[in-house]
Steps between C-alpha positions, in 0.01 A plus 500: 500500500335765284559591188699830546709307772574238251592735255754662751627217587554391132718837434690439825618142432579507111693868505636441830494768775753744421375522149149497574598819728706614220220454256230698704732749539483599174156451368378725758756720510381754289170532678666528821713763396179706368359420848756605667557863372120572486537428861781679583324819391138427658373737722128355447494205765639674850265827389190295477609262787537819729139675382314167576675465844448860602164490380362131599675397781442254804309246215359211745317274365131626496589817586392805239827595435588165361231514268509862452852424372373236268311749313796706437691231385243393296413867384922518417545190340233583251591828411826278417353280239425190696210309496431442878354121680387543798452212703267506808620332889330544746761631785497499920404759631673610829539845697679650729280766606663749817785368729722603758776321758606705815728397792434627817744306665816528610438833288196672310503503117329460183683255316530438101256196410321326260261222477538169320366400242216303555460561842236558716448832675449544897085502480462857544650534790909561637649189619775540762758275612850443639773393229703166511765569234627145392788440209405200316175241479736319756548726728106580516424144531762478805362809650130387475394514817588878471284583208164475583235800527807716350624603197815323336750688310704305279860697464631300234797652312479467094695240328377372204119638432351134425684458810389773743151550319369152658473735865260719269291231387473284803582722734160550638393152517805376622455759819093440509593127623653563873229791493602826420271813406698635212841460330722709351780449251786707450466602166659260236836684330846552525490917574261735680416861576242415754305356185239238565467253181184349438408137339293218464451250795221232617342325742494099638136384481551336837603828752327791567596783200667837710588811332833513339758754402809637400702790724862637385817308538596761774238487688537098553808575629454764714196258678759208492760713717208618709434161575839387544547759784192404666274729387104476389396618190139529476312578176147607357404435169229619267429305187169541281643223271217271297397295221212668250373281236650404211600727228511549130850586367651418179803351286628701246685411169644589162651294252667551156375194316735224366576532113532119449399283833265757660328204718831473670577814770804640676349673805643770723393735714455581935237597778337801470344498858686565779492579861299766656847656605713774253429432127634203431713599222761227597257239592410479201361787247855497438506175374199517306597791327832411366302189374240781316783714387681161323211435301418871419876516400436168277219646344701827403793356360271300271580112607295275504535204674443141384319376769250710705666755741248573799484757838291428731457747862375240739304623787507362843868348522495684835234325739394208276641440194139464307662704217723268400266185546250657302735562230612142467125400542378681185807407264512178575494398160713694329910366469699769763896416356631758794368691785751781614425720838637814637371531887815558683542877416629659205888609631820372214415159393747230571267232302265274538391163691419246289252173642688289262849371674701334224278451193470678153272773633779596767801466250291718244439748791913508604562542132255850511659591827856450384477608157220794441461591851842613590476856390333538822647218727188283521711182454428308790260222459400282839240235572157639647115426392452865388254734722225465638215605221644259284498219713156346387658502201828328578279232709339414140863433345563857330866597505563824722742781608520786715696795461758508773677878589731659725276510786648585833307829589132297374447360859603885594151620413284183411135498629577838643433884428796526353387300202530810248641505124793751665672166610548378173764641213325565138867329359452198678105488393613499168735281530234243670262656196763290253579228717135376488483610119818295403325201705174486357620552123735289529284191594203610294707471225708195505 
């Protein structure tokens, strides 16, 4: 047990829950309440959110506009105050290039599309085939014999995304083994407007790697009734998909040092690469700049924490996650206390997950929730390991939490075009901007 947990845990069991809660309350109180209406009245977070969007968009990693967008953020943050780190990673580097799906039969079309990510392309040339539409990795594996030298669509209805996203990842390896030329995937989310939504996948080392893609949720159902009446639907598809070389990107981060344990850090912060789809102002320059805009707001109202409060933009969450590894790689020896992520889109915050399930860390994160949180409803506290940049971290024993939000429309749009900041509410940014503040102070200060 560390230190800091120790010392939680010593609060919790000599004041007792209620007045532990009771007793947080109070001491931060104040703070909170400065937080709150300097919030309330922001207009700087969703404006600068919406000019980096518009104007760096489509941010895969090893693209230019990822780093292009880097330099802005670095150029902005300075012209703030902040000293900028940098820290290099060197990032995948995968591309798209040109692509195109058509049906010629039962009708001609052009249909919505987009390739994986990660996959292969079609080696410069069309590749045409006959469609076996299948509903499940069972059904595909009872209907193997049908598969081979054509291309499987997998018309698998969303659920739950760590359910339905597995027919994303696997999808073309899974179809590769009883033979088939290509596979598509009908695109992972609950809504569509003939909207393809792209994504990571990857390949078994022990079948042949075929291109893979996504098509709309429509159009795997129009080629299920097709084949359900008898019909053949026959495809061509185009991909120019590969793998460059490696790439140098970058992590980015500010800090306001601690006053009296500086050593020790409270870290928060999001992705700033995303897809080469829309502008990924959900997923997740949203999330990193409500992180920015809590420390900016820190440094304006003049408090200073106890304990070092850090943001950090890690690249690469997207397609490998190097970012975040990097990160834990090179602080290694300092003493993280927290680590608090925002990568589920910045809609009203309902609270936070917490990778502690009944300790001190989780009753002193119930006891924000409940207590300073409530002016905007961000009381609910469940069990989860935090996101996914953090992870490294969590895997080396560090505390984390993840801001949780009202949600439903995020699978609407993620990985899609329709990844702009227009989806998003400047009230409910701000309200996410003191959510993560409240968080981070809090624990950096205890």
């Amino acid at each position: 047990m560390t230190l800091f947990r120790l010392f939680l845990t010593l609060i919790v069991s000599c004041v007792g829950l209620s007045a532990a809660g009771d007793e947080l309350s109070k001491r931060f109180s104040r703070d909170a309440e400065r937080m709150l209406a300097w919030t309330k009245d922001d207009k700087g977070c969703y404006s600068l959110l919406a000019d980096f969007c518009d104007h760096y968009p489509k941010r895969l990693s090893g693209s230019e506009n990822l780093e292009r967008g880097l330099d802005w953020l670095i150029g902005k943050m300075s012209a703030e105050g902040w000293k900028v780190k940098t820290q290099p990673v060197m990032v995948p580097n995968w591309r798209r290039g040109n692509e195109l799906l058509t049906m010629s039969k039962p009708i001609g079309r052009s249909l919505p599309f987009c390739g994986l990510g990660g996959s292969i392309g079609t080696d410069g040339k069309p590749l045409t085939g006959s469609v076996l539409v299948v509903k499940s990795f069972d059904d595909l594996k009872a209907r193997q014999a049908e598969a081979k030298g054509r291309i499987v669509v997998f018309n698998v209805p969303f659920t739950t995304y760590g359910e339905t996203v597995q027919y994303r990842v696997r999808g073309a390896s899974e179809a590769s083994k009883y033979g088939a030329i290509a596979s598509l995937v009908r695109s992972v989310g609950p809504y569509g407007i003939q909207t393809p939504h792209t994504g990571g996948m990857g390949y078994q080392n022990d079948v042949p790697k075929i291109p893979h893609g996504a098509i709309s949720m429509e159009d795997a159902m129009m080629m299920q009734r097709c084949q359900d009446r008898g019909e053949t639907v026959e495809l061509t598809l185009s991909m120019e998909a590969k793998w460059l070389p490696d790439a140098m990107s970058r992590n980015v981060i500010i800090e306001i040092p601690g006053s009296e344990l500086p050593n020790e850090v409270v870290v928060m912060g999001g992705h700033i690469d995303s897809w080469d789809l829309g502008t990924g102002a959900m997923d997740d320059a949203g999330g990193c700049f409500v992180a920015w805009r809590a420390l900016t707001m820190m440094k304006t109202l003049g408090l200073r924490p106890k304990r070092t409060i850090r943001v950090c933009f890690w690249t690469n969450e997207e397609n490998g996650l190097r970012g975040g590894e990097e990160y834990a790689k090179q602080t290694v020896a300092e003493k993280h206390v927290m680590a608090i992520e925002s990568d589920a889109g910045v809609f009203a915050p309902t609270g936070f997950t917490c990778s502690d399930s009944n300790g001190a860390v989780r009753a002193t994160a119930e006891d924000i929730a409940n207590g300073l949180l409530s002016k905007v409803h961000a009381t609910t506290i469940t069990t989860g390991s935090g996101g996914a940049d953090t992870s490294p971290l969590h895997r080396m024993g560090v505390p984390t939490m993840e801001l949780t939000v009202q949600g439903e429309r995020y699978f609407w749009y993620h990985h899609t075009e329709g990844d702009t900041v227009d989806k998003l509410k400047e009230h409910e940014v701000n309200d996410c901007v003191y959510a993560m503040a409240v968080v981070a102070w809090t624990f950096a200060n205890l």
